[in-house]
N, CA, C and O atoms as a MOPAC input file, in Angstrom:
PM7 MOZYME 1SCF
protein

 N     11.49200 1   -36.20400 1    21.12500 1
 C     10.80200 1   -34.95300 1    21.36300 1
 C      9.32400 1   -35.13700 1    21.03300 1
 O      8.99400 1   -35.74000 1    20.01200 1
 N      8.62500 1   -34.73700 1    21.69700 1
 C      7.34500 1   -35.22000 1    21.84800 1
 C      6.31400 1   -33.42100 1    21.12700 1
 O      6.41300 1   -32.24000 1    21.46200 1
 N      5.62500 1   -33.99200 1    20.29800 1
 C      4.84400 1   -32.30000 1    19.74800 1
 C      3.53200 1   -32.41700 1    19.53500 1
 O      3.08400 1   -33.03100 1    18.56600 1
 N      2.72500 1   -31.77800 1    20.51200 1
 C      1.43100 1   -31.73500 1    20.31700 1
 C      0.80800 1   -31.22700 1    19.36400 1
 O      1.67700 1   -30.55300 1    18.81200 1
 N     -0.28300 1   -31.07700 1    18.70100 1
 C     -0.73800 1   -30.59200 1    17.49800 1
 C     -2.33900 1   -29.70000 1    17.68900 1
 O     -2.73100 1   -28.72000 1    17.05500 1
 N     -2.97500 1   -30.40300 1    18.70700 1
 C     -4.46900 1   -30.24100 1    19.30300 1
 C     -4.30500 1   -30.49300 1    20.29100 1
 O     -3.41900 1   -31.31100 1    20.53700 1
 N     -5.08200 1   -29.91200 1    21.36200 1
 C     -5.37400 1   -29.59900 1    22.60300 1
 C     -6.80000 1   -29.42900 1    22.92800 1
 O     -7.38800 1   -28.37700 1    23.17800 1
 N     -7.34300 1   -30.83700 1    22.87800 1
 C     -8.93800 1   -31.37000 1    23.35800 1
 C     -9.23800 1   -30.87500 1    24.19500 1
 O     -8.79200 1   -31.58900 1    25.09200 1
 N     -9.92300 1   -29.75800 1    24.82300 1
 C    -10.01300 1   -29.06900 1    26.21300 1
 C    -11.87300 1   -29.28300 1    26.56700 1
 O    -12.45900 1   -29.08300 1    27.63100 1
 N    -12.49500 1   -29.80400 1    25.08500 1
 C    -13.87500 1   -30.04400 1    25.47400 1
 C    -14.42700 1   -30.48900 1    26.80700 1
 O    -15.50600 1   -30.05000 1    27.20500 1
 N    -13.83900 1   -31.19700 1    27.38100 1
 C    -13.75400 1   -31.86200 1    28.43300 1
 C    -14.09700 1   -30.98300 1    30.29900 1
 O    -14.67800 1   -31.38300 1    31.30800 1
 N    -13.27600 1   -29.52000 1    29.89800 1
 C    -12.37800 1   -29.11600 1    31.00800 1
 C    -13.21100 1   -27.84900 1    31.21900 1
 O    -13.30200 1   -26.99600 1    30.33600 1
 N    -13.77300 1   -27.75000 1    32.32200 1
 C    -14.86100 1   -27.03000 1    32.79300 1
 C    -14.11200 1   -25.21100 1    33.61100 1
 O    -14.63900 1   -24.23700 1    34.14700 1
 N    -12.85900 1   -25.56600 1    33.30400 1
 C    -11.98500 1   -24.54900 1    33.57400 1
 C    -12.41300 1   -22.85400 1    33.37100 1
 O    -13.05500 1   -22.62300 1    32.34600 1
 N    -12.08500 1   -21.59700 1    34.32400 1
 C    -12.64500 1   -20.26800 1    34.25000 1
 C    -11.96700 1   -20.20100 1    32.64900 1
 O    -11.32500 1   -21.14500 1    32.18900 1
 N    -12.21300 1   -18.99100 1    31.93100 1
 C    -11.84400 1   -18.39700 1    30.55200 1
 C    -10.19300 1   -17.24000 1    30.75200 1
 O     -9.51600 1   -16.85000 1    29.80100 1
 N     -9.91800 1   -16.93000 1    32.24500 1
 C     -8.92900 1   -16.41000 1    32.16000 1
 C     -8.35300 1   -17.21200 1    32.70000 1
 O     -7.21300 1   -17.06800 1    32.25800 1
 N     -8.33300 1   -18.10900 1    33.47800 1
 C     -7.29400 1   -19.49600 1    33.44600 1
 C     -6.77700 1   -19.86200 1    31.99200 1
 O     -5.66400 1   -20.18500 1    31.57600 1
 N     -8.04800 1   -19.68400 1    31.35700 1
 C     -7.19800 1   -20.18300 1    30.25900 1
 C     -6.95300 1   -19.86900 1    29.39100 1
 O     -7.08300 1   -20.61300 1    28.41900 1
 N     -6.40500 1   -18.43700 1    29.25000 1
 C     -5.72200 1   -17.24000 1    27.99300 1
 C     -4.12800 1   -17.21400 1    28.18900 1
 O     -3.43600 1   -16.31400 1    27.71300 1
 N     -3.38700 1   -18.74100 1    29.25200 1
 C     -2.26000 1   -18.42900 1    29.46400 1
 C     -1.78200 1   -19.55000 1    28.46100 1
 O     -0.61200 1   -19.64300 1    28.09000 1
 N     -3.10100 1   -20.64600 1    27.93600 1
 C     -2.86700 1   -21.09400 1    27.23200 1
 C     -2.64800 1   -21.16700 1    25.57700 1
 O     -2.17100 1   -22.08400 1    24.90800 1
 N     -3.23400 1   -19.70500 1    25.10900 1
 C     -3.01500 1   -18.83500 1    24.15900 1
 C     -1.65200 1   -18.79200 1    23.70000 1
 O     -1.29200 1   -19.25100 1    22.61600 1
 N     -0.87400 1   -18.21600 1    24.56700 1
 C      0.50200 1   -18.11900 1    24.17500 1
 C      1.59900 1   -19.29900 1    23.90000 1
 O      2.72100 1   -19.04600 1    23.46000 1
 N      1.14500 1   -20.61600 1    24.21000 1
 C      1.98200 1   -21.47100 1    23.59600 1
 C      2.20900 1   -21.62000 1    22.47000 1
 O      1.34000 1   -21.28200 1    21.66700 1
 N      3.58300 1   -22.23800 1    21.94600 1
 C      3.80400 1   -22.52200 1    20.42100 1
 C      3.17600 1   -22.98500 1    19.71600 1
 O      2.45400 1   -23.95900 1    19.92800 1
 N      3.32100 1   -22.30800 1    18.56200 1
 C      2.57100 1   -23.10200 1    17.30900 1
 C      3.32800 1   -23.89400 1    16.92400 1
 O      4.46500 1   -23.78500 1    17.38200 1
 N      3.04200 1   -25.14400 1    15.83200 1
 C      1.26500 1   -25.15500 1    15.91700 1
 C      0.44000 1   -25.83500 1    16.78300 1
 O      0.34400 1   -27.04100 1    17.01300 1
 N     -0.17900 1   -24.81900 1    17.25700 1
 C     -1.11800 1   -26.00500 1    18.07100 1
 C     -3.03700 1   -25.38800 1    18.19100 1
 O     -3.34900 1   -24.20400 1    18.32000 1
 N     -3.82600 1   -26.31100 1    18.12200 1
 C     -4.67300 1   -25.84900 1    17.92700 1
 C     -5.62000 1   -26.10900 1    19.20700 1
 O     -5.17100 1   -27.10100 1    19.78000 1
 N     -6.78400 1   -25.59800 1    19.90100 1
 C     -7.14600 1   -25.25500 1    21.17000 1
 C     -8.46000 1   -25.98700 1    20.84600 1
 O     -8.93500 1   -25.47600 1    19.83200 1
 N     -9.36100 1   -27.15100 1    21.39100 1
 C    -10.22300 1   -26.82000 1    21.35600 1
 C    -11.26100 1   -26.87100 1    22.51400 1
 O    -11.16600 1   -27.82600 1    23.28500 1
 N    -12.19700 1   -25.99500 1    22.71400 1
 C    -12.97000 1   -25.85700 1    23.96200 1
 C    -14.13200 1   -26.11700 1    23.87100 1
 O    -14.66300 1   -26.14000 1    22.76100 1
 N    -14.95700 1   -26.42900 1    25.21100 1
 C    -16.15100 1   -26.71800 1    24.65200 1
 C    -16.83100 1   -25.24100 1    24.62800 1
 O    -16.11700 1   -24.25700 1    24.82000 1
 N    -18.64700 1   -25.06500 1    24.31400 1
 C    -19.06300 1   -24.15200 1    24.39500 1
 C    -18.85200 1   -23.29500 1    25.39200 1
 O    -17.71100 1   -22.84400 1    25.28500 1
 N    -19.45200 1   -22.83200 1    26.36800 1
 C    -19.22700 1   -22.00700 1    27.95500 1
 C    -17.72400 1   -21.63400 1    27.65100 1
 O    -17.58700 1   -20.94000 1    26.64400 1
 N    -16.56400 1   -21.96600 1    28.33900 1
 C    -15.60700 1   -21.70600 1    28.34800 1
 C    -15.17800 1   -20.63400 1    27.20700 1
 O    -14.72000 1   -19.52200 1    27.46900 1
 N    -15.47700 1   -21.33100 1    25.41600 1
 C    -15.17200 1   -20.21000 1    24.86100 1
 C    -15.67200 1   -19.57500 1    24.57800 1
 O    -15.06100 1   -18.69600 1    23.97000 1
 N    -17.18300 1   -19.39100 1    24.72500 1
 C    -18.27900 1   -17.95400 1    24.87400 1
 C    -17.15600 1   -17.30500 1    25.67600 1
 O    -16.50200 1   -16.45300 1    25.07400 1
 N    -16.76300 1   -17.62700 1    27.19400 1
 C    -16.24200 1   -16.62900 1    27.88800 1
 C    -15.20600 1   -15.83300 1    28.13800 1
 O    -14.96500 1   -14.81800 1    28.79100 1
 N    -14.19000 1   -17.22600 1    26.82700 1
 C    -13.02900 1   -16.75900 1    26.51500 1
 C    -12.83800 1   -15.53000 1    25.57400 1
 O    -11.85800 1   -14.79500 1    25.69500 1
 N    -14.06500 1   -15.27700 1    24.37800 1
 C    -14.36000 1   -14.23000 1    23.47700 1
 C    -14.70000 1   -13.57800 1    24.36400 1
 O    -13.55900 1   -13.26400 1    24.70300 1
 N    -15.44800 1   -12.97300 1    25.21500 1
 C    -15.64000 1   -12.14700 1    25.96800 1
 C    -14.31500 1   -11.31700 1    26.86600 1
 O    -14.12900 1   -10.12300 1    27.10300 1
 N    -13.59900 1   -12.45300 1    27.18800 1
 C    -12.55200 1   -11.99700 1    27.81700 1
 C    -11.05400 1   -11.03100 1    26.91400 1
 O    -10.29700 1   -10.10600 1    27.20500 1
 N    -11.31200 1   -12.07000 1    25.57900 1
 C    -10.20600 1   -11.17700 1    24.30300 1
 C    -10.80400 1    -9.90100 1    23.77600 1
 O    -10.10700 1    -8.95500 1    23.40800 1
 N    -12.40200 1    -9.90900 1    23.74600 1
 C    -12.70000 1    -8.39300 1    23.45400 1
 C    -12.17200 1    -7.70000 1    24.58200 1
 O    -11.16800 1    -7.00200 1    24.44100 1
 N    -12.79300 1    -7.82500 1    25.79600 1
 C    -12.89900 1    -6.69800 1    26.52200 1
 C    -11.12500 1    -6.33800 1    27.20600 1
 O    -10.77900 1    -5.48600 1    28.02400 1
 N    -10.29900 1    -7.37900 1    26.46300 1
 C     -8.90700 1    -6.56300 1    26.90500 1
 C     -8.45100 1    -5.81300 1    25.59800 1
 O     -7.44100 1    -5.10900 1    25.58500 1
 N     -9.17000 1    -5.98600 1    24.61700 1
 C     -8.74700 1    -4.99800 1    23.06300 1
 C     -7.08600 1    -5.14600 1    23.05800 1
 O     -6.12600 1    -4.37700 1    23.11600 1
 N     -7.29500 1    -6.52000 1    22.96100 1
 C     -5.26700 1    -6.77600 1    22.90600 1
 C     -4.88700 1    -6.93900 1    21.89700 1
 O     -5.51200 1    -7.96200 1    21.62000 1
 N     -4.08000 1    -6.64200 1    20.72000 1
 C     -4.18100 1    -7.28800 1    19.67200 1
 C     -3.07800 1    -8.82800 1    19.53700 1
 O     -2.85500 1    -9.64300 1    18.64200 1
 N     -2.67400 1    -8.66100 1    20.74200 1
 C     -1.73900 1   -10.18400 1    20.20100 1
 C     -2.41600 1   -11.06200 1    20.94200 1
 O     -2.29400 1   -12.21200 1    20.52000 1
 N     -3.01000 1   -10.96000 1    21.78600 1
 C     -4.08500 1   -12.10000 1    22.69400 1
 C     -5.27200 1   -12.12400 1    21.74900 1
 O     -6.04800 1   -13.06900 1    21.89000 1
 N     -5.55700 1   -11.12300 1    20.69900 1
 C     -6.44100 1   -11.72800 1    20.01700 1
 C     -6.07000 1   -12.11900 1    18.82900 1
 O     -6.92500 1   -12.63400 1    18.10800 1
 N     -4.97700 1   -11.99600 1    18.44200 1
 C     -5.10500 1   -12.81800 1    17.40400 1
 C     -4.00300 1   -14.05600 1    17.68700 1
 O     -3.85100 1   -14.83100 1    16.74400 1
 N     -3.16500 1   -14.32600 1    18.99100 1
 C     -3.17800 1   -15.83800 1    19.38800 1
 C     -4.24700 1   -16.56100 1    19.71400 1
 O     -4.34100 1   -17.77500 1    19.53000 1
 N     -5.27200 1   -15.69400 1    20.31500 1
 C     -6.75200 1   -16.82400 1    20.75500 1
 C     -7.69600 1   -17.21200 1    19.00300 1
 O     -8.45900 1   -18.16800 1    18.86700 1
 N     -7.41800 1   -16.37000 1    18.07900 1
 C     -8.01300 1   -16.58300 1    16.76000 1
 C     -7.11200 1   -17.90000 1    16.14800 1
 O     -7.68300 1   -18.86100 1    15.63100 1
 N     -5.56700 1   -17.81000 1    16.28200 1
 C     -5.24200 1   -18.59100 1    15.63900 1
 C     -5.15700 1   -20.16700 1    16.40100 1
 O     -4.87600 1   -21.17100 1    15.74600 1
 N     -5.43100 1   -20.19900 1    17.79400 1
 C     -5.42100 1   -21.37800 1    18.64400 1
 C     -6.93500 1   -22.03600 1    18.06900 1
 O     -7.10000 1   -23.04900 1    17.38900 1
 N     -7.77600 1   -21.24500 1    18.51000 1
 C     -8.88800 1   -21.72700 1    17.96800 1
 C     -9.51600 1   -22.22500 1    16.22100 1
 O    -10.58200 1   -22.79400 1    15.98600 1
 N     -8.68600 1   -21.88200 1    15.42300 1
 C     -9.11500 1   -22.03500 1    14.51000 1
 C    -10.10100 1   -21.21500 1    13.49500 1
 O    -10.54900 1   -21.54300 1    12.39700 1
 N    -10.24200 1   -20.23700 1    14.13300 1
 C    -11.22300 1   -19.28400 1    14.12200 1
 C    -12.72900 1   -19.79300 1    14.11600 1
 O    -13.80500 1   -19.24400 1    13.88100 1
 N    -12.33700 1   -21.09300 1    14.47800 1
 C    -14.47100 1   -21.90200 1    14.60100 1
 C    -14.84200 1   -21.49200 1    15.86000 1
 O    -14.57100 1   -21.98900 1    16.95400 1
 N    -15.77400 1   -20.11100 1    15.44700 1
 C    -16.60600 1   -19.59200 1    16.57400 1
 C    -18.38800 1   -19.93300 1    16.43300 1
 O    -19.34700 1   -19.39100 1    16.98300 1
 N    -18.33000 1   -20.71600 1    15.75200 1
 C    -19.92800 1   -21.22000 1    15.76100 1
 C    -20.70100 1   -21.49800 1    16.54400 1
 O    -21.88700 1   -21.19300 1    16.42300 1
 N    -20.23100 1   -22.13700 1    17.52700 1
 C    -21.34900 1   -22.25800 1    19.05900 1
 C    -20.86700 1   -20.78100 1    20.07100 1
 O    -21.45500 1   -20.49800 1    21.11500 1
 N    -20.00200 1   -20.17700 1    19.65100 1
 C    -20.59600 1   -18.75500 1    20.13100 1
 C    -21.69400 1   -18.07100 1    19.95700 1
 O    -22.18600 1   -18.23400 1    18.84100 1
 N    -22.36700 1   -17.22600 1    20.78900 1
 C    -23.45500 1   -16.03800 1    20.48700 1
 C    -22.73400 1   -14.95800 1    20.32500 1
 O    -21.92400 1   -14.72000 1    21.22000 1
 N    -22.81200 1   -14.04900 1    19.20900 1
 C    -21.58400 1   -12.99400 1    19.23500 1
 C    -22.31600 1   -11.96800 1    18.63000 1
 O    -22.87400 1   -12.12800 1    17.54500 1
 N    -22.36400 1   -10.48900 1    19.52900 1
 C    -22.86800 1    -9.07700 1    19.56500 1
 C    -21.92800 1    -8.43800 1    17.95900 1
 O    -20.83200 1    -8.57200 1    17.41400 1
 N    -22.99500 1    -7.84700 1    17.79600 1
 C    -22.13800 1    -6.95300 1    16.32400 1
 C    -21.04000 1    -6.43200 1    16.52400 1
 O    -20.14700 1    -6.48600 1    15.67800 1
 N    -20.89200 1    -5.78200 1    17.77400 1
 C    -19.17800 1    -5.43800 1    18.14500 1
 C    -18.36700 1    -6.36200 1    18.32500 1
 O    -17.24500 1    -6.00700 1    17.96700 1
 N    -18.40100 1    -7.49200 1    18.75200 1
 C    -17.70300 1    -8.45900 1    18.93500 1
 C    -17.29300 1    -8.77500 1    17.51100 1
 O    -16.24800 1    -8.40500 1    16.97400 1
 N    -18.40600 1    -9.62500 1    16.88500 1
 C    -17.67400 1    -9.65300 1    15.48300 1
 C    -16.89500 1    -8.18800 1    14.60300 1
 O    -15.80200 1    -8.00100 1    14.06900 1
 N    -17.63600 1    -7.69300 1    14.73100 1
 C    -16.75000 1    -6.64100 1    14.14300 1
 C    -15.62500 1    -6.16500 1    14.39600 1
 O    -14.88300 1    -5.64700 1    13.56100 1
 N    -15.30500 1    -6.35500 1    16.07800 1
 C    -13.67100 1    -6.43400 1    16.45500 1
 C    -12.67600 1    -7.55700 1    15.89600 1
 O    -11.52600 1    -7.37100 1    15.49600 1
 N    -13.53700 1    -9.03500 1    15.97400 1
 C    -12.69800 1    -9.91700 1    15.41600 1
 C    -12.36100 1   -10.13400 1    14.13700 1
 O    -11.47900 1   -10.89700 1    13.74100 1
 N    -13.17700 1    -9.35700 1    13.39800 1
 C    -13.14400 1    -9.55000 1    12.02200 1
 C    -12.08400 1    -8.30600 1    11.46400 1
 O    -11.49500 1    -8.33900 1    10.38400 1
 N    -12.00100 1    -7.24700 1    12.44200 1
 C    -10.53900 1    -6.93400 1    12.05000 1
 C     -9.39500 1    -7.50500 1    12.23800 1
 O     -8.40000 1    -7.09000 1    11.64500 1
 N     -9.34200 1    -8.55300 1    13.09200 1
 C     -8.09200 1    -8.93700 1    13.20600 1
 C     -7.84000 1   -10.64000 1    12.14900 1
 O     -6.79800 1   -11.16000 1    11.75200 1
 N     -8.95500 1   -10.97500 1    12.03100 1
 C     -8.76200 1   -12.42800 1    11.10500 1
 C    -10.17100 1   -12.43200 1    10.44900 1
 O    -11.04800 1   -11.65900 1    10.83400 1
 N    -10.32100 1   -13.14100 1     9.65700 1
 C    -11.29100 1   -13.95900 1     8.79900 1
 C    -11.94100 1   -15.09900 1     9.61200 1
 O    -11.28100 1   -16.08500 1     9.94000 1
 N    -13.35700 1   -14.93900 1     9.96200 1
 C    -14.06600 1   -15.99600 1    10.64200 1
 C    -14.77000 1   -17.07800 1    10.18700 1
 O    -15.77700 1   -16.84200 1     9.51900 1
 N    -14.54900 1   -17.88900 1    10.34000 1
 C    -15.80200 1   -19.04900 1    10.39700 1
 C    -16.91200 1   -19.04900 1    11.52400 1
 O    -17.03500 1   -19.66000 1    12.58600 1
 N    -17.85100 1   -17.87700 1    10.68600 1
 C    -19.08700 1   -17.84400 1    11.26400 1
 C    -20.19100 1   -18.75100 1    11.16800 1
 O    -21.23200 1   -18.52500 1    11.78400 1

């Protein structure tokens, strides 16, 4: 049985709702994207105000949103749902 752990996506120039289907896979596994993609992927978990798409996209990611640019609402939405590494 074969179990992934990380998911290198730096690479993969892919849209941000292509890739919120990747959110829902099992844990543990951790997501990582390059910049663009997950600027657009935060954009895409605010503006559906989901709470289980956001806090599977918090826990895929790791919560390392540092090369994001992120509006006071934004953080302030995410920071209700997890603890950030800003």
């Amino acid at each position: 049985l074969l179990s992934v752990q990380c998911l290198d996506l730096t690479e993969c120039k892919s849209e941000a709702l292509s890739l919120t289907t990747l959110l829902g896979l099992q844990d543990p596994l951790t997501i990582r994207f390059s910049k663009e993609p997950l600027q657009q992927l935060v954009s895409v978990v605010y503006e559906a105000q989901d709470n289980e798409l956001t806090h599977c996209f918090l826990k895929k990611v790791s919560t390392d949103l540092t090369s994001c640019s992120l509006t006071w609402e934004v953080i302030h939405y995410l920071l209700q749902h997890q603890a950030l590494n800003l």
